[in-house]
C-alpha positions as CSV (number, residue, x, y, z in Angstrom):
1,X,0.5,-97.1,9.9
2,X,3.6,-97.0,12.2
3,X,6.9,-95.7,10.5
4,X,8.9,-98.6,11.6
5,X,6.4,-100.9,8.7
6,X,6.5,-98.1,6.7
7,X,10.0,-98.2,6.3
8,X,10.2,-102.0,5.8
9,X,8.1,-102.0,2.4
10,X,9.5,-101.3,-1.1
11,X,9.3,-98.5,-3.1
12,X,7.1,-100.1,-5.5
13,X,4.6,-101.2,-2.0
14,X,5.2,-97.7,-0.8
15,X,3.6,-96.2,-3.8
16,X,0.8,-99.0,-4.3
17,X,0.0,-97.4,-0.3
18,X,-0.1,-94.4,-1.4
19,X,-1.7,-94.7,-4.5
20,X,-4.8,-96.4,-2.1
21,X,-4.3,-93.6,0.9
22,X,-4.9,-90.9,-1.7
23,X,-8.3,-92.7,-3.3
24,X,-9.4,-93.3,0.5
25,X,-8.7,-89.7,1.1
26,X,-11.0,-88.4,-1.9
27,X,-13.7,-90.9,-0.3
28,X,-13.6,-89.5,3.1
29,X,-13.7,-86.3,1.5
30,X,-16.6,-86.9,-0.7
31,X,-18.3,-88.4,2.4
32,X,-17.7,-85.3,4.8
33,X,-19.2,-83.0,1.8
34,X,-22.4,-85.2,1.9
35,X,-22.6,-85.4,5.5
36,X,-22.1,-88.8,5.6
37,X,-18.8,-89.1,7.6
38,X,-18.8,-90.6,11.0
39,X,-15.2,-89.6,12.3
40,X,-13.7,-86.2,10.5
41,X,-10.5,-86.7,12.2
42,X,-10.0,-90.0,9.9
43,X,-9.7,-87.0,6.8
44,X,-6.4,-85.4,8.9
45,X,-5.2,-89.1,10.1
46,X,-4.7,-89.9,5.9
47,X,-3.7,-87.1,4.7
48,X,-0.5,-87.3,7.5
49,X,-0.3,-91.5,6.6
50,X,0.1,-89.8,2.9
51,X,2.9,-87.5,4.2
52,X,4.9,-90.4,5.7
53,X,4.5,-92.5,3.1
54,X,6.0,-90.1,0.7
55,X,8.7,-88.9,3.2
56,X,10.1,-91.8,3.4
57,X,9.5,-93.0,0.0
58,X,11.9,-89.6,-0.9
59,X,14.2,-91.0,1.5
60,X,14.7,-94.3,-0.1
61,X,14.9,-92.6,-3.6
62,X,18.1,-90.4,-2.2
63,X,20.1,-93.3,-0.7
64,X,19.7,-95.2,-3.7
């Protein structure tokens, strides 16, 4: 996800995205230990999606 939609959404949509990157994450993660994964990168693409979201979620919560 691009920053410049990231920082369009709400607080209450930023954490409903991060709520859904986070249970995504523990799937790919679950998959990867199974041997099941197809693309391992995907594991390090969400968990920096997670790190935006909540950057900039922390960044709307300090100019409010």
């Amino acid at each position: 996800m691009k920053v410049e939609k990231i920082r369009e959404l709400s607080a209450d949509e930023l954490r409903k995205s991060i709520r859904e990157a986070r249970e995504k994450l523990s799937t790919l993660v679950l998959r990867k230990q199974t041997g099941q994964i197809e693309n391992p990168n995907e594991i390090r693409q969400t968990r920096k999606t997670i790190a935006r979201l909540e950057t900039i979620l922390a960044e709307k919560a300090i100019k409010s």
